[in-house]
C-alpha positions in Angstrom: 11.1 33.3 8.5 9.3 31.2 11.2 11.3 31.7 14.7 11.0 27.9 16.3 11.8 30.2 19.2 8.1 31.4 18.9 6.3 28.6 17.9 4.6 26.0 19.6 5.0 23.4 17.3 8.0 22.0 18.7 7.3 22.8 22.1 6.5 19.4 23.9 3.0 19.1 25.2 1.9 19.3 28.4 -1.4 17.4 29.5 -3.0 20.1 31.8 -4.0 17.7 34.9 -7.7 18.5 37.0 -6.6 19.0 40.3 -9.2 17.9 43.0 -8.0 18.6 47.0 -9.8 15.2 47.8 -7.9 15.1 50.6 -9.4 18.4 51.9 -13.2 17.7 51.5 -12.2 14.5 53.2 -11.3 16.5 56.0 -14.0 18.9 55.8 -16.6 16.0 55.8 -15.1 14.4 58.8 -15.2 17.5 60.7 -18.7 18.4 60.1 -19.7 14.4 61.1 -17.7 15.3 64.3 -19.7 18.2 64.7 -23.0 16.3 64.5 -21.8 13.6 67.0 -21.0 16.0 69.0 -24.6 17.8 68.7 -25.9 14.3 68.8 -23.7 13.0 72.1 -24.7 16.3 73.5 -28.7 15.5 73.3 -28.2 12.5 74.7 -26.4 13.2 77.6 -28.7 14.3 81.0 -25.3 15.4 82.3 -24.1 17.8 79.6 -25.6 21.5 79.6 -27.8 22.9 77.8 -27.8 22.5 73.8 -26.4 25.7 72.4 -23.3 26.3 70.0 -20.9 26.7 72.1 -22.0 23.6 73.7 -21.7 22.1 70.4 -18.6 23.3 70.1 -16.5 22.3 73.3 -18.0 18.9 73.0 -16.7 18.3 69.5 -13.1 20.4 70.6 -13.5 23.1 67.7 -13.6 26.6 67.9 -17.5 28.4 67.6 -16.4 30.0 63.8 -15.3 26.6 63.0 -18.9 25.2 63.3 -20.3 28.7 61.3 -17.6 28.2 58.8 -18.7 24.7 58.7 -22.8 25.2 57.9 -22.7 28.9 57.9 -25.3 29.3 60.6 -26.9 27.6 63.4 -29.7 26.6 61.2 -27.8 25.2 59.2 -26.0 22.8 62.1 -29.5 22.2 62.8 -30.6 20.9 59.6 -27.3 18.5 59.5 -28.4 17.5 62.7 -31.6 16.9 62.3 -30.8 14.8 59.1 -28.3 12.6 61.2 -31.4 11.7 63.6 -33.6 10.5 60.9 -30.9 8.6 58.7 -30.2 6.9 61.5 -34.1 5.8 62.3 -36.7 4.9 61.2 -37.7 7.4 59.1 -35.3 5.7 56.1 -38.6 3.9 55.1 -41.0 7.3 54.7 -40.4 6.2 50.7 -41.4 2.7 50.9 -44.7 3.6 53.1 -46.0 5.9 50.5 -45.6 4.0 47.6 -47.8 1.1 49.6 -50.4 0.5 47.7 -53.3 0.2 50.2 -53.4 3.7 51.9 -54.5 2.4 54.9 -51.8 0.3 55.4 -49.5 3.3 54.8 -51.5 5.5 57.1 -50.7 2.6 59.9 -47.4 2.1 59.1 -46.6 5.9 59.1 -47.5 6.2 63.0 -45.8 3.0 63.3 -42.5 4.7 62.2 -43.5 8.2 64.5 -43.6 6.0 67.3 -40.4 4.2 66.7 -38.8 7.5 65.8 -39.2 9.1 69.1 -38.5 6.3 71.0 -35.2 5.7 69.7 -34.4 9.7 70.2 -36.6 10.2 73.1 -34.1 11.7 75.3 -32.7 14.3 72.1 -36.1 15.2 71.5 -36.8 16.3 74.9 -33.8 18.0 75.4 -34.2 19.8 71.9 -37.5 20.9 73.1 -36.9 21.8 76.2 -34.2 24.0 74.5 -36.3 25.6 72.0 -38.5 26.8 74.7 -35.5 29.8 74.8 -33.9 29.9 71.8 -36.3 31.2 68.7 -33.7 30.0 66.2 -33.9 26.3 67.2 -37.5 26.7 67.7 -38.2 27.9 64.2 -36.2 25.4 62.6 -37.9 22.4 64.3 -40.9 24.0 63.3 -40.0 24.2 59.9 -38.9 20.2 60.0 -42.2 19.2 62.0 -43.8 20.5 58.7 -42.7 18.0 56.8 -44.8 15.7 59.0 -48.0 17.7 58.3 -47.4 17.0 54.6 -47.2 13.5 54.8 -50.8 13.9 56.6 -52.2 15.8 53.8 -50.7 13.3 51.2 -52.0 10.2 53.1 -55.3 11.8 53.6 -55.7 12.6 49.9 -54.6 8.3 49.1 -57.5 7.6 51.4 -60.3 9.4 49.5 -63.9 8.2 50.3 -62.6 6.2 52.8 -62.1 8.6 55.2 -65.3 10.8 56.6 -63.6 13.1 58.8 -65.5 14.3 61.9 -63.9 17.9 61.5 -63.3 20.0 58.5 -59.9 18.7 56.4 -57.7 21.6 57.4 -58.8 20.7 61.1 -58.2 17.0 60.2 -54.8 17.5 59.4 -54.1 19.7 62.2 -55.5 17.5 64.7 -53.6 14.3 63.1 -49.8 16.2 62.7 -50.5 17.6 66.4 -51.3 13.8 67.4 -48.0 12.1 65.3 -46.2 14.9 67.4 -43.3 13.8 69.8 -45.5 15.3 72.4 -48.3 13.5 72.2 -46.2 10.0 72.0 -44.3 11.3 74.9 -47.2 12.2 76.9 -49.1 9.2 76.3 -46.1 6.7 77.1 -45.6 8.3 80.0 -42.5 7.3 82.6 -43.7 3.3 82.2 -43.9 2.6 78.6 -41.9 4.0 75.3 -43.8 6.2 72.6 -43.8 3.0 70.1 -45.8 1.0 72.7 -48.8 3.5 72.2 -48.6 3.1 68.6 -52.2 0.9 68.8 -53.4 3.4 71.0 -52.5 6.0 68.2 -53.9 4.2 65.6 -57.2 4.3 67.5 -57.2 7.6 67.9 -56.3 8.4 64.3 -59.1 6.5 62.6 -61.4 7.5 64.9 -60.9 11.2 63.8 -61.0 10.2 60.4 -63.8 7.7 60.6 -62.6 4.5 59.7 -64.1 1.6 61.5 -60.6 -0.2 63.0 -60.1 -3.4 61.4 
């Protein structure tokens, strides 16, 4: 005897639904984009105090867990932030200049966009800096982003081939060109009277001299 009771068959169907809280990670988003201005707005400020968390923190209005809760460790606010600074630059076009086909076009055009890049955050790379100088964390992390720089050298250097004749060994060729492309360097160089992109020829210069290429 088959007990309709029982049996699914006449039981209407329901159409399980895939429940997404887009509102939420909505939310979320726009707090961790508050967060970053706020890292940002901080950096750029000469009246704010020093960069820290829970510097971060008043500026955007949130609590200090918020922000851990948000990227789980001050690195991780770090890499956000540092990813906001180059989205917003110059350093978009990285792609475009290595897929140039004449490498020493790309070479040029790759200390082009350095110098654009820290004039245009001039004043959040020296803060950031000057910060690191007492906080390991933040220093280790910029480190590990600056790296990034170093292998574009090595790429660009392996494009130019027997073009290049080095006046140092490779290794030391890429060390002296990364340290050169630094924000250090630019800043140095510019000075209080000019911006790091106006020493961009200068660079240039500089650059193929250690590598041995006769300017054009």
């Amino acid at each position: 005897m088959k007990l309709d009771c029982l049996s699914n068959e006449n039981q209407p169907m329901v159409r399980r639904r895939s429940y997404k809280p887009v509102e939420r990670l909505r939310s979320v988003e726009a707090g961790r984009e508050r967060i970053v201005a706020a890292a940002r707005d901080l950096l750029e400020d000469d009246d704010a105090e020093g960069f820290s968390i829970d510097a971060v923190a008043r500026r955007a209005g949130v609590a200090r867990m918020t922000i851990y809760n948000q990227f789980e460790s001050k690195a991780g606010l770090l890499e956000a932030l540092f990813d906001s600074l180059a989205a917003r630059g110059p350093l978009a076009d990285m792609a475009e200049i290595f897929q140039h086909p004449d490498p020493l076009v790309a070479l040029d055009e790759y200390v082009e966009v350095f110098g654009r890049f820290w004039t245009l955050n001039r004043r959040a790379h020296g803060r950031l800096r000057a910060a690191a100088l007492h906080d390991e964390e933040l220093a280790a992390a910029m480190a590990a982003r600056n790296e990034r720089r170093r292998k574009g050298v090595t790429e660009l250097l392996r494009r130019l081939g027997d073009k290049a004749r080095p006046v140092v060994s490779r290794p030391e060729t890429i060390d002296v060109i990364y340290l050169l492309l630094s924000f250090d360097t630019f800043n140095e160089l510019a000075g209080d009277g000019r911006t790091p992109e106006d020493v961009v020829p200068t660079m240039r210069r500089l650059i193929r001299a250690v590598l041995g290429i006769v300017s054009r």
